[in-house]
ZADO-1210 file (C-alpha; in nm, 4 decimals, padded with zeros to 6 digits):
<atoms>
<atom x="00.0000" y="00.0000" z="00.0000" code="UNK" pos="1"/>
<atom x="00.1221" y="00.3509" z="-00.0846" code="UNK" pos="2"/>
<atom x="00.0254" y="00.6753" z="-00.0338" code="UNK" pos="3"/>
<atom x="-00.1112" y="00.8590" z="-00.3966" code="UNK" pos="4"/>
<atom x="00.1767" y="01.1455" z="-00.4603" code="UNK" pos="5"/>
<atom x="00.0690" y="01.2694" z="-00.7709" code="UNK" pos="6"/>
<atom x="00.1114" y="01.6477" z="-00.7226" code="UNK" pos="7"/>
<atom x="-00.1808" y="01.7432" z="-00.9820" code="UNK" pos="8"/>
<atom x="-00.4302" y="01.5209" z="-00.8642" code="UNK" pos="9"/>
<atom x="-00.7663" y="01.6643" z="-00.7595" code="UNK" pos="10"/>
<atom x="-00.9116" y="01.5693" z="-00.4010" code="UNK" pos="11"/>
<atom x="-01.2691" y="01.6396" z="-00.3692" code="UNK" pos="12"/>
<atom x="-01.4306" y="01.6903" z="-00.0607" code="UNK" pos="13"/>
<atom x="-01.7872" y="01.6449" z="-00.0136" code="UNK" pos="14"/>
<atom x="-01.8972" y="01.9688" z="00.2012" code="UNK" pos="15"/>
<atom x="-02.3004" y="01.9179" z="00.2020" code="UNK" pos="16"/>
<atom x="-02.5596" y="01.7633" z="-00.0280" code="UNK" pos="17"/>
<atom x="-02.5193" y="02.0987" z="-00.2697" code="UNK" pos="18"/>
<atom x="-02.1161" y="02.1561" z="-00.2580" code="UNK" pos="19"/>
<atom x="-01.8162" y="01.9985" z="-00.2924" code="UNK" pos="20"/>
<atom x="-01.4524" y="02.1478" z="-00.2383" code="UNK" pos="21"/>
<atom x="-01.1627" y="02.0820" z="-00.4714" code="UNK" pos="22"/>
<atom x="-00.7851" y="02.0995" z="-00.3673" code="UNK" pos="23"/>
<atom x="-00.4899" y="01.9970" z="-00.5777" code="UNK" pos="24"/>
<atom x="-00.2566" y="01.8089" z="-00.3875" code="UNK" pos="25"/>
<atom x="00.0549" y="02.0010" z="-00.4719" code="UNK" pos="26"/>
<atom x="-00.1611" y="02.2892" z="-00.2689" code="UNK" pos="27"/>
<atom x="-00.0536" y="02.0681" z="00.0780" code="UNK" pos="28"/>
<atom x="00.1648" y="01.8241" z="-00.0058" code="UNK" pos="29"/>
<atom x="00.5734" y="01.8071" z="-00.1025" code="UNK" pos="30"/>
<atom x="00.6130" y="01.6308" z="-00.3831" code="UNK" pos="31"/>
<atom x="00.8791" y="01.4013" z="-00.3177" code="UNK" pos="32"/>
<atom x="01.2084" y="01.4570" z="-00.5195" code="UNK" pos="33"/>
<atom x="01.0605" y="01.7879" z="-00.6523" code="UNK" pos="34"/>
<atom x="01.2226" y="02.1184" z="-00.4914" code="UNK" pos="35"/>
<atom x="00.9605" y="02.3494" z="-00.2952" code="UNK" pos="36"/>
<atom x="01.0028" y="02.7192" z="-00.1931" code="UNK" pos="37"/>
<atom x="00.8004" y="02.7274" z="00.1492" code="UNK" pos="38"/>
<atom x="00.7595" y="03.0748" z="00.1068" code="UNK" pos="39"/>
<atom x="00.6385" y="03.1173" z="-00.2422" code="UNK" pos="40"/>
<atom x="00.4857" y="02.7690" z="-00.2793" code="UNK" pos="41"/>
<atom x="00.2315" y="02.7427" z="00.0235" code="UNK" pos="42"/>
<atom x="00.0015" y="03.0252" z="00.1686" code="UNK" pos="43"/>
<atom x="-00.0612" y="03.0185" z="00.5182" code="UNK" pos="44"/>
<atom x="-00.3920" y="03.1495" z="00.4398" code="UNK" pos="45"/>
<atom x="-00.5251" y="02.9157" z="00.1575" code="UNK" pos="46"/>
<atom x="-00.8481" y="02.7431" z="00.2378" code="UNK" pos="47"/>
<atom x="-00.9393" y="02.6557" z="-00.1322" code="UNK" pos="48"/>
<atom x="-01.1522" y="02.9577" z="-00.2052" code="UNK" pos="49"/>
<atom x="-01.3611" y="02.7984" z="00.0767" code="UNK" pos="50"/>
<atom x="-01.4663" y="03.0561" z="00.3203" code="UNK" pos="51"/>
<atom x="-01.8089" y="02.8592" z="00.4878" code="UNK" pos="52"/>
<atom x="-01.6788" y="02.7326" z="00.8859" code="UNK" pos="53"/>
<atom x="-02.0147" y="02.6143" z="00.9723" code="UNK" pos="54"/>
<atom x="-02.0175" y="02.3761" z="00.6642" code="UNK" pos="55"/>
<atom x="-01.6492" y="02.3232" z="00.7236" code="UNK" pos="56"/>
<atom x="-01.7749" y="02.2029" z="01.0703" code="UNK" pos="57"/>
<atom x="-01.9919" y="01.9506" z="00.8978" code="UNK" pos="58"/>
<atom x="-01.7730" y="01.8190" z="00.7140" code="UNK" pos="59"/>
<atom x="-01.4948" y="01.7917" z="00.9819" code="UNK" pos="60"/>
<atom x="-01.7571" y="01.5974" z="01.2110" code="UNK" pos="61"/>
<atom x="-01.8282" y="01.3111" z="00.9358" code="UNK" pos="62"/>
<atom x="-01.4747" y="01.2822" z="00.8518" code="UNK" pos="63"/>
<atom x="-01.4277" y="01.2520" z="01.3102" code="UNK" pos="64"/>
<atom x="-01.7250" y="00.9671" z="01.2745" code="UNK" pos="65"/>
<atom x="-01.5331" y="00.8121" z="00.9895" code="UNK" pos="66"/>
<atom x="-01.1851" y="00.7793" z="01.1656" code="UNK" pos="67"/>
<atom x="-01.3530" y="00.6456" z="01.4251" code="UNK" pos="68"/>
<atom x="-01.5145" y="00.3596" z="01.2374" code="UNK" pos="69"/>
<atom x="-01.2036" y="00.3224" z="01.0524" code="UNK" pos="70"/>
<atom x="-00.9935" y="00.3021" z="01.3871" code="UNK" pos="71"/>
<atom x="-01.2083" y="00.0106" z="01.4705" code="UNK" pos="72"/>
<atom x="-01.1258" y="-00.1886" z="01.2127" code="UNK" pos="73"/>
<atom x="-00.7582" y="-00.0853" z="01.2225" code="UNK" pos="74"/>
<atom x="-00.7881" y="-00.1986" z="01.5729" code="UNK" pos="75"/>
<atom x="-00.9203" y="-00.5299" z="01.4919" code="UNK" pos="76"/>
<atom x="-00.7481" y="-00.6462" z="01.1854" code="UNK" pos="77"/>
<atom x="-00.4220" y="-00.5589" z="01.4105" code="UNK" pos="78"/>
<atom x="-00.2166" y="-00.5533" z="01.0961" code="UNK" pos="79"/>
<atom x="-00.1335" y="-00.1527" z="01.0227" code="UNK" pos="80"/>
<atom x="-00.0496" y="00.0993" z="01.2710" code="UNK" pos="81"/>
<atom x="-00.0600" y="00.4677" z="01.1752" code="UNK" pos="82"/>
<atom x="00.1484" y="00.7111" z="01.2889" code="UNK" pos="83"/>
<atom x="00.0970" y="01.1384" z="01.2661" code="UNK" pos="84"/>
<atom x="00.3883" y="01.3711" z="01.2977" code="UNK" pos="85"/>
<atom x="00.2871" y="01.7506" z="01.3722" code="UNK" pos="86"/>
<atom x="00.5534" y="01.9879" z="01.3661" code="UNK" pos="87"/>
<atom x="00.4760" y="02.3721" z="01.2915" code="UNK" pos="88"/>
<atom x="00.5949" y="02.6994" z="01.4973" code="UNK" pos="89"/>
<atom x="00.4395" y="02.7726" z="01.8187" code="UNK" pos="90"/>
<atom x="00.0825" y="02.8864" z="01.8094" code="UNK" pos="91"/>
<atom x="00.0179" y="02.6864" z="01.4871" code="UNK" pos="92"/>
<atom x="-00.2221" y="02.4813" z="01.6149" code="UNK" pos="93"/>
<atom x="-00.1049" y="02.1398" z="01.6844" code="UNK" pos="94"/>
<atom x="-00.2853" y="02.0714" z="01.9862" code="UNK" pos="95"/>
<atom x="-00.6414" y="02.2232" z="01.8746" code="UNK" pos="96"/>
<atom x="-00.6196" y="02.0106" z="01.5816" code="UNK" pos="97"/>
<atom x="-00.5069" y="01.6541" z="01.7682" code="UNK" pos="98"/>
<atom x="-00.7828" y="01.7149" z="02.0041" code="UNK" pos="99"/>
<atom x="-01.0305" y="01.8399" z="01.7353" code="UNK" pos="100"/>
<atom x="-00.9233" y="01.5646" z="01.4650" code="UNK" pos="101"/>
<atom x="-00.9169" y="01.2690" z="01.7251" code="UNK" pos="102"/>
<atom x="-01.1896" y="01.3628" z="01.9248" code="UNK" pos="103"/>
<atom x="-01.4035" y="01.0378" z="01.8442" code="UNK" pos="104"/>
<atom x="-01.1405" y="00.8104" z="01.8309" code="UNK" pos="105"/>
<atom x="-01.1369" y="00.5007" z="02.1134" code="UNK" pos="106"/>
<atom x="-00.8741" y="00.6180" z="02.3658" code="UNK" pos="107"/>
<atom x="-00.7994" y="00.2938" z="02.4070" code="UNK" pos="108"/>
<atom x="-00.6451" y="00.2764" z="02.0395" code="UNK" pos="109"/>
<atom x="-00.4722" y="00.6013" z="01.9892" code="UNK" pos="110"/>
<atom x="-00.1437" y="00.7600" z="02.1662" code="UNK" pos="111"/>
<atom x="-00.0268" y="01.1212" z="02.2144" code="UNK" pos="112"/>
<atom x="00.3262" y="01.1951" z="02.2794" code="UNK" pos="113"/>
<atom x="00.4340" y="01.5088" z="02.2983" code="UNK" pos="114"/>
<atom x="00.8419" y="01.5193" z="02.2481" code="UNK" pos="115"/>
<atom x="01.0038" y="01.8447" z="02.4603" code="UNK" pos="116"/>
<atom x="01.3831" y="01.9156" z="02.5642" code="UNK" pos="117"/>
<atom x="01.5927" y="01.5509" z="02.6218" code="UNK" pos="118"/>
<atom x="01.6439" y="01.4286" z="02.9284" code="UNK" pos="119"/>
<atom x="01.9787" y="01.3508" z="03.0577" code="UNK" pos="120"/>
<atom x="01.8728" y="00.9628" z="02.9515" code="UNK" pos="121"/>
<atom x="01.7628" y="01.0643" z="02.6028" code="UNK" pos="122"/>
<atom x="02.1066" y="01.2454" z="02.5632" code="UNK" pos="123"/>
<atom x="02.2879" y="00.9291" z="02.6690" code="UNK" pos="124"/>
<atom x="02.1278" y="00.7644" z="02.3628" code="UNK" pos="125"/>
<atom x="02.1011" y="00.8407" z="02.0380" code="UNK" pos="126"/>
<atom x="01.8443" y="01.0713" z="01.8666" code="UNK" pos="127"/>
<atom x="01.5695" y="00.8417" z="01.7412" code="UNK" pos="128"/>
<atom x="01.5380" y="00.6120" z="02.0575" code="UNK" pos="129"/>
<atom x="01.3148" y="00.7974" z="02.2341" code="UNK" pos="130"/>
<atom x="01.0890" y="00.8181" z="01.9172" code="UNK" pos="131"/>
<atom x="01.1284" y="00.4326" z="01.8663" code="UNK" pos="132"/>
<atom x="01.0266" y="00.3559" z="02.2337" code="UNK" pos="133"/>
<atom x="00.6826" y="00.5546" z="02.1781" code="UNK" pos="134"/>
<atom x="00.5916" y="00.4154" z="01.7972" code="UNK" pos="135"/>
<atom x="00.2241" y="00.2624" z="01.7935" code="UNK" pos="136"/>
<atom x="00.1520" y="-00.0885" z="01.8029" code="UNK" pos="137"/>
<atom x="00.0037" y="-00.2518" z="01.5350" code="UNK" pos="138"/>
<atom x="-00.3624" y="-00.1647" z="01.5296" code="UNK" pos="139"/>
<atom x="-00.3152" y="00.1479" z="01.7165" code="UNK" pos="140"/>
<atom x="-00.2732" y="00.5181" z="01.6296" code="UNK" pos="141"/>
<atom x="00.0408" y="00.7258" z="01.7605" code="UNK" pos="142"/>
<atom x="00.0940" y="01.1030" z="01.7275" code="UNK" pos="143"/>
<atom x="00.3687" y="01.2722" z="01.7496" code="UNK" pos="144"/>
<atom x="00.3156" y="01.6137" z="01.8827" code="UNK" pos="145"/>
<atom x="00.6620" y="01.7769" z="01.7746" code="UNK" pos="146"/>
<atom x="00.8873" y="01.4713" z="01.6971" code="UNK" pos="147"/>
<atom x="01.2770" y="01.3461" z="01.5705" code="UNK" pos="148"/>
<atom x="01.2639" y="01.6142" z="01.3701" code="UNK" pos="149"/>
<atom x="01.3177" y="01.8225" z="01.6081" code="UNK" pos="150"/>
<atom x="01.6466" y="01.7163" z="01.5569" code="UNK" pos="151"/>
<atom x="01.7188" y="01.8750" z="01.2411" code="UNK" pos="152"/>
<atom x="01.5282" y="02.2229" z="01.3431" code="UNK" pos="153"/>
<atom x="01.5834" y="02.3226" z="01.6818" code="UNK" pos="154"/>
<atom x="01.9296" y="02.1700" z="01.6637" code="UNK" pos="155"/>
<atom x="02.0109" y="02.3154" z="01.3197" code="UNK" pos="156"/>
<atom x="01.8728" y="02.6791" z="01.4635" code="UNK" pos="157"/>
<atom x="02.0337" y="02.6497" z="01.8040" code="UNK" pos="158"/>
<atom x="02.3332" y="02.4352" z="01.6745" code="UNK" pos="159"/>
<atom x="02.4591" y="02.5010" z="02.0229" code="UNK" pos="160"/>
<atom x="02.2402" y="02.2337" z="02.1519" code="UNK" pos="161"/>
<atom x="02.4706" y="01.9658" z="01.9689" code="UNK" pos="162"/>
<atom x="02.7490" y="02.0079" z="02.2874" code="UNK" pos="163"/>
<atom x="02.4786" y="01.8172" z="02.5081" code="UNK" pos="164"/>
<atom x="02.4504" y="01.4747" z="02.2842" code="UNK" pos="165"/>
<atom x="02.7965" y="01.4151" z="02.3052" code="UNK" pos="166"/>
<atom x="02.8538" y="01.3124" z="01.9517" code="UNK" pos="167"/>
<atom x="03.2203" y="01.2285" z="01.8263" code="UNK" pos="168"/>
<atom x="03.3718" y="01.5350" z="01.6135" code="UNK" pos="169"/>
<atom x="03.4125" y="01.3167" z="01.3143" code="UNK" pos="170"/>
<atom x="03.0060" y="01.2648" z="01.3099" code="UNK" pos="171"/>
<atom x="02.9817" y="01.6468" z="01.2923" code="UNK" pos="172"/>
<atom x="03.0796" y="01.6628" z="00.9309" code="UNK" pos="173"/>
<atom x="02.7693" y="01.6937" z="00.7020" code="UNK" pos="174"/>
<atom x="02.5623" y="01.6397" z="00.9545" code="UNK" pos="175"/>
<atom x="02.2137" y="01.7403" z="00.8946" code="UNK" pos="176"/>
<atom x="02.2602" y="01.5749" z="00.5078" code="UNK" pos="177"/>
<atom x="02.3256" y="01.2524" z="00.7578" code="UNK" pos="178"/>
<atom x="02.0671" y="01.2988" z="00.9770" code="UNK" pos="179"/>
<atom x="01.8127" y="01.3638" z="00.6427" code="UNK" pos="180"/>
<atom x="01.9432" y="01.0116" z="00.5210" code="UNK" pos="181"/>
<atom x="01.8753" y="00.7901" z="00.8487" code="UNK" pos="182"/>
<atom x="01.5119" y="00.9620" z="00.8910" code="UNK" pos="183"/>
<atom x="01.4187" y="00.8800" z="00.5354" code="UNK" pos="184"/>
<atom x="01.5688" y="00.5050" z="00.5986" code="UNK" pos="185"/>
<atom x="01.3975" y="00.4793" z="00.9395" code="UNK" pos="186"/>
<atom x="01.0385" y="00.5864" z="00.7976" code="UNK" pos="187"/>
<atom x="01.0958" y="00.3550" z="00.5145" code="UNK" pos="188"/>
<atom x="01.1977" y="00.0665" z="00.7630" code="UNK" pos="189"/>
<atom x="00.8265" y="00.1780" z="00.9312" code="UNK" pos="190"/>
<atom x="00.6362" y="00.1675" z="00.6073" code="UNK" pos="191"/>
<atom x="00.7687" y="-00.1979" z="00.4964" code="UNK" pos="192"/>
<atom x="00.6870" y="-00.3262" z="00.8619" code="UNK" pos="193"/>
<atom x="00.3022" y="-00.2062" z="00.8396" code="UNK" pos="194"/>
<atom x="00.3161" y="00.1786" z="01.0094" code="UNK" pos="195"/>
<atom x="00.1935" y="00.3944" z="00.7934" code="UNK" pos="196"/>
<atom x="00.3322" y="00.7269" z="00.8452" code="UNK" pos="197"/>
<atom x="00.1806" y="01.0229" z="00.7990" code="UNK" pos="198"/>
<atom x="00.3531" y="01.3941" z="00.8444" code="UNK" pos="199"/>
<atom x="00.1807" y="01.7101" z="00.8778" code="UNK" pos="200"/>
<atom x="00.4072" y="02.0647" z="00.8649" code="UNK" pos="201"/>
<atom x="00.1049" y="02.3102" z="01.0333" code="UNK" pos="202"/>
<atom x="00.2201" y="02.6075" z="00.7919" code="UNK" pos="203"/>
<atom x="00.0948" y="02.9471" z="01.0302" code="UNK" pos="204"/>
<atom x="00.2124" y="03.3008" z="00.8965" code="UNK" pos="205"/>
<atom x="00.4428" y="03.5245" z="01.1391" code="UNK" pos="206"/>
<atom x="00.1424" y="03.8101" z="01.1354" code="UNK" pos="207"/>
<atom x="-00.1141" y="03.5050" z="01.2343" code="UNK" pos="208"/>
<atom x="00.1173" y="03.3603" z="01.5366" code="UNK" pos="209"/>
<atom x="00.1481" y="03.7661" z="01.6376" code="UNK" pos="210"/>
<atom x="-00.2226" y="03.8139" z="01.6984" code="UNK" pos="211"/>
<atom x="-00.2347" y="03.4566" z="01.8494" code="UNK" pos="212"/>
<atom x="00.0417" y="03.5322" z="02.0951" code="UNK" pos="213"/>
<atom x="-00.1277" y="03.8197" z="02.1554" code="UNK" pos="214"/>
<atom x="-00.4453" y="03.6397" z="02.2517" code="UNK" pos="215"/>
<atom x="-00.3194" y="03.4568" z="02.4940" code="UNK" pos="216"/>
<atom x="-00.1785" y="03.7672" z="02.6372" code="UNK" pos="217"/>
<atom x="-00.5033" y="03.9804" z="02.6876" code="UNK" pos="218"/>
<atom x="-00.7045" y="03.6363" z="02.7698" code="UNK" pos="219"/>
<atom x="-00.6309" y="03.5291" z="03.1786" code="UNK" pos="220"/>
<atom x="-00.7772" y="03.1740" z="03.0938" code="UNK" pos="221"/>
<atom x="-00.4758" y="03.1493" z="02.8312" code="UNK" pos="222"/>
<atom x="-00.1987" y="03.3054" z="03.0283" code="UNK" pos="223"/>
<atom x="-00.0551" y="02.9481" z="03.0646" code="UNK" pos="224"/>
<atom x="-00.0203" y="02.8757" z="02.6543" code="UNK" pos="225"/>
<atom x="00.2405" y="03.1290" z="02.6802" code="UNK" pos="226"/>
<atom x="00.6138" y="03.1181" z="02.7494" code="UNK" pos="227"/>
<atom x="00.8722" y="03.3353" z="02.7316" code="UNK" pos="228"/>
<atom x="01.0750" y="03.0770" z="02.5350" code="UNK" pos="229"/>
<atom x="00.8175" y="03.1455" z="02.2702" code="UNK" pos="230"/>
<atom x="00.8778" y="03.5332" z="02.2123" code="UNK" pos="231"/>
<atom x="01.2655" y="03.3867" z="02.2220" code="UNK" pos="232"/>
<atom x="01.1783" y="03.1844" z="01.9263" code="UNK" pos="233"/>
<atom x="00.9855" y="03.4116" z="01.7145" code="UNK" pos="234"/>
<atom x="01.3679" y="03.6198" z="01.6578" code="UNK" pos="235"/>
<atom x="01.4881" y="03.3303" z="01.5176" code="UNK" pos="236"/>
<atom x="01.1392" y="03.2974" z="01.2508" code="UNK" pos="237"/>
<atom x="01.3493" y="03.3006" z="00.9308" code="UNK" pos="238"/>
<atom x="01.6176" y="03.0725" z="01.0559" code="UNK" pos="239"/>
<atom x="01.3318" y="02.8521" z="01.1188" code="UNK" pos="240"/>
<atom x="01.1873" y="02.8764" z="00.7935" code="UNK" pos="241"/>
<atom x="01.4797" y="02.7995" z="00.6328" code="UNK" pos="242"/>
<atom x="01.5335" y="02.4509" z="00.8525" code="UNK" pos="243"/>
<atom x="01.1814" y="02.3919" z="00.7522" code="UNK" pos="244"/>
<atom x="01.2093" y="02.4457" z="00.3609" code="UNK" pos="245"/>
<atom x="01.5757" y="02.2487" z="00.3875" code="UNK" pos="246"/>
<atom x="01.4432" y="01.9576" z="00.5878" code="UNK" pos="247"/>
<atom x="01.0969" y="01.9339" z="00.3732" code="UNK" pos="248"/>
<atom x="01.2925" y="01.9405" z="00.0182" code="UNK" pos="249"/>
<atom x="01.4931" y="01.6881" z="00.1885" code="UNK" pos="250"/>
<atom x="01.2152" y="01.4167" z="00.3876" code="UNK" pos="251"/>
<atom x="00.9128" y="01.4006" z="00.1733" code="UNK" pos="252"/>
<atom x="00.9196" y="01.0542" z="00.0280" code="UNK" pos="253"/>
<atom x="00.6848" y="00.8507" z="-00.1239" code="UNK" pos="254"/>
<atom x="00.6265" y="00.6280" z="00.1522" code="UNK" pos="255"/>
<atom x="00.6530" y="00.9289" z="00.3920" code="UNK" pos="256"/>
<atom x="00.5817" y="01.2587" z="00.2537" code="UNK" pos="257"/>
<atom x="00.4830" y="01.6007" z="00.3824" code="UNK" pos="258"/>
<atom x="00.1709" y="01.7849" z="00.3913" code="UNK" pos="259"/>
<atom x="00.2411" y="02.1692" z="00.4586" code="UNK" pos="260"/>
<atom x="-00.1142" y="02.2677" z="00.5716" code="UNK" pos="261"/>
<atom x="-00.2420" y="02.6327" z="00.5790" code="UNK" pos="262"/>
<atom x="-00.2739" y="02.7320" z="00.9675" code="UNK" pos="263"/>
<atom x="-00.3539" y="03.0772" z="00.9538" code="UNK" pos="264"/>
<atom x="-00.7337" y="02.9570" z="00.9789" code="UNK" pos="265"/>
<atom x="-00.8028" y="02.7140" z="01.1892" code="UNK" pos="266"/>
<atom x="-01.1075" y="02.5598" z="01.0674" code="UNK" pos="267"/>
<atom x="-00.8976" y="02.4805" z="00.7786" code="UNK" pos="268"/>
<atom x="-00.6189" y="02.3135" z="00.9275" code="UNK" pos="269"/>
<atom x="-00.8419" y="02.0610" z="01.0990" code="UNK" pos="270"/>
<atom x="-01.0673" y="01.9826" z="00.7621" code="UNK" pos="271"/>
<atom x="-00.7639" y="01.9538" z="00.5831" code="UNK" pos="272"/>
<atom x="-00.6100" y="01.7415" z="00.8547" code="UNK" pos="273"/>
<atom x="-00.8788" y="01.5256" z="00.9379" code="UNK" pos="274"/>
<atom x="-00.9004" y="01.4143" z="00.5410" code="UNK" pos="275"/>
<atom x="-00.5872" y="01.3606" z="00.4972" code="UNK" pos="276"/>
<atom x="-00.5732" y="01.0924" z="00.7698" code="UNK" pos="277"/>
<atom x="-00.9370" y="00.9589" z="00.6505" code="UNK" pos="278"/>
<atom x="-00.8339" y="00.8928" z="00.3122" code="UNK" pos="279"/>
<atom x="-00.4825" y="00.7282" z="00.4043" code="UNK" pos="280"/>
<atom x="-00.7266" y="00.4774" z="00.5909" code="UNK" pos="281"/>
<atom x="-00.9145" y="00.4034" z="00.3326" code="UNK" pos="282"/>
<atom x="-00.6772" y="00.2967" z="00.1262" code="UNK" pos="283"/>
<atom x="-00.5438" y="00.0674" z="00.3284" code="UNK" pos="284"/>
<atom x="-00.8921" y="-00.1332" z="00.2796" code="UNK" pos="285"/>
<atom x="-00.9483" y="-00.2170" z="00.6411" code="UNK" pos="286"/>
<atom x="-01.1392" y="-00.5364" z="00.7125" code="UNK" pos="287"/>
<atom x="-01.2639" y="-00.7406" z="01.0177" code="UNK" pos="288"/>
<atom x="-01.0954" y="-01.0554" z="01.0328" code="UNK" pos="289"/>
<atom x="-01.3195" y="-01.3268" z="00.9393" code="UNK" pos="290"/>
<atom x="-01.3533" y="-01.6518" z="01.1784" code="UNK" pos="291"/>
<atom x="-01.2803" y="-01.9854" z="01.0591" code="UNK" pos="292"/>
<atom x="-01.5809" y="-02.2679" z="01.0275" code="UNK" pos="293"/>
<atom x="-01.4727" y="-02.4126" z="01.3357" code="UNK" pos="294"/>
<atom x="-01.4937" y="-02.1025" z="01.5074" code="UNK" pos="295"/>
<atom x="-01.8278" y="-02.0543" z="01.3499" code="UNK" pos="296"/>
<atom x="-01.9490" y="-02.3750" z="01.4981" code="UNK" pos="297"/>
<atom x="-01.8415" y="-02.2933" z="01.8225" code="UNK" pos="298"/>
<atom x="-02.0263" y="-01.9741" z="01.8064" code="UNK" pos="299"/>
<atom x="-02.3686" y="-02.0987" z="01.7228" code="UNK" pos="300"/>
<atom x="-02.2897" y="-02.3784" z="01.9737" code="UNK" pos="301"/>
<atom x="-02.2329" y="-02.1256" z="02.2767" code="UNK" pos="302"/>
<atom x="-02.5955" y="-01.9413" z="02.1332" code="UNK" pos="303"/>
<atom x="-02.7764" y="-02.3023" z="02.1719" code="UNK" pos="304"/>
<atom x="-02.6357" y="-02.2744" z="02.5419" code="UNK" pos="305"/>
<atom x="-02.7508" y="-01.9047" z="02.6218" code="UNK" pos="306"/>
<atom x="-03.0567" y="-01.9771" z="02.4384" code="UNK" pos="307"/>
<atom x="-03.0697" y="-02.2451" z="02.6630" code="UNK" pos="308"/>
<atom x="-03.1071" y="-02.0573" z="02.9975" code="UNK" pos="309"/>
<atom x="-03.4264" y="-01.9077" z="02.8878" code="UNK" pos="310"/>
</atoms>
């Protein structure tokens, strides 16, 4: 099974009974092996032409009921697991849209990690392994709320970081190149073995995450959202964009690629999100597993015996 990467195709999303909305996938996706300019390629503020949020609403609760049925039956074939890596810049949206996107899945089936600073223990280890202990099982969904990657964005921004991991000097030398190789061969080692893995790069403008930090300023209820790390970060916005646009021409593949999806409207994000992640179910043609005759004889004889009890 493989994800469809053809850049021109047309996805069509069924708002109501009387509109549909079309998006090219070259609108949200990277094409793998094709170059992208982050800045001139994706718009922070595309939503399709689409401008209705209560329909968008609509549509964003039938795609929540159909990840739910799908997770089911991922659940019970226990054959895939799926896997969702959000990265974006602070005030993007990450969390509104895992809670938004996921809100009728089975807890029971579906894992949030959420991937800060290393501990001294991840630091005594190498850069994936705290990933690899937290990858779904099979039949279950993981998401990765900020991920490995941060590996090749914070550390590439703030290459000052690299001192606490302790590499040798002679790994130092073209590092992030490196580090772009053994992601691409560790998502493709995931893919062969049955975890699908999808990426999502929550694309917010630097005028959008103003008026959002700003919210959470003038709003007492949101006074916690907001660090002074994150002011910290926003100097360092176009070193940031360049990691991003470096490490997205260099990981989209076609058994992992990226989806850079407009955050400057909510709403958006989470349709766009949520149909993404239905679709790449579907197409893995989920089934119950089918019993056996025996096992169908056993069942009907266990119904003569409740029947039984009258």
């Amino acid at each position: 099974m493989g994800l469809d990467i053809n850049p021109d195709k047309k996805v069509t999303m069924q708002i109501d009974e009387d509109s549909e909305l079309e998006l090219r996938v070259k609108h949200i996706m990277v094409p793998p092996g094709h170059k992208i300019s982050l800045h001139k390629d994706y718009d922070p503020a595309f939503t399709a032409n689409f401008k209705n949020k209560k329909a968008a609403s609509k549509k964003l609760a039938a795609n929540i009921a159909e990840l739910a049925e799908y997770q089911d039956i991922l659940y019970a074939q226990d054959t895939y697991a799926l896997l969702i890596v959000f990265q974006a810049m602070d005030a993007a949206g990450k969390d509104g849209a895992i809670k938004h996107v996921m809100s009728g899945v089975n807890p029971q089936g579906c894992q949030v990690f959420s991937f800060k600073a290393p501990s001294a223990e991840d630091l005594d280890h190498d850069y994936l392994w705290r990933s690899m202990k937290c990858l779904p099982e099979r039949g279950r969904i993981g998401i990765f709320n900020r991920s490995y990657y941060e590996e090749v964005l914070v550390v590439r921004v703030h290459p000052e970081l690299l001192e606490h991991e302790k590499l040798p000097s002679s790994d130092r030398q073209h590092l992030w190149k490196r580090r772009y190789d053994q992601i691409n061969a560790f998502e493709k080692y995931l893919f062969e073995n049955g975890i699908i893995v999808l990426k999502f790069f929550l694309n917010v403008s630097k005028d959008e995450q103003k008026k959002r930090f700003l919210d959470r300023i003038d709003h007492p209820e949101k006074n916690w959202k907001f660090s002074t790390a994150d002011i910290k970060e926003r100097g360092f916005w176009d070193d940031y964009q360049a990691a991003y646009e470096d490490c997205l021409n260099h990981t989209s593949t076609e058994w992992a690629p990226w989806f850079v999806v407009p955050a400057d409207s909510k709403w958006f994000t989470r349709l766009a999100v949520s149909e993404i992640i239905a679709r790449a179910l579907k197409r893995l043609n989920l089934r119950y597993p089918e019993v056996d005759e025996q096992r169908r004889q056993e069942l009907q004889e266990i119904r003569k015996q409740l029947e039984a009890e009258g």
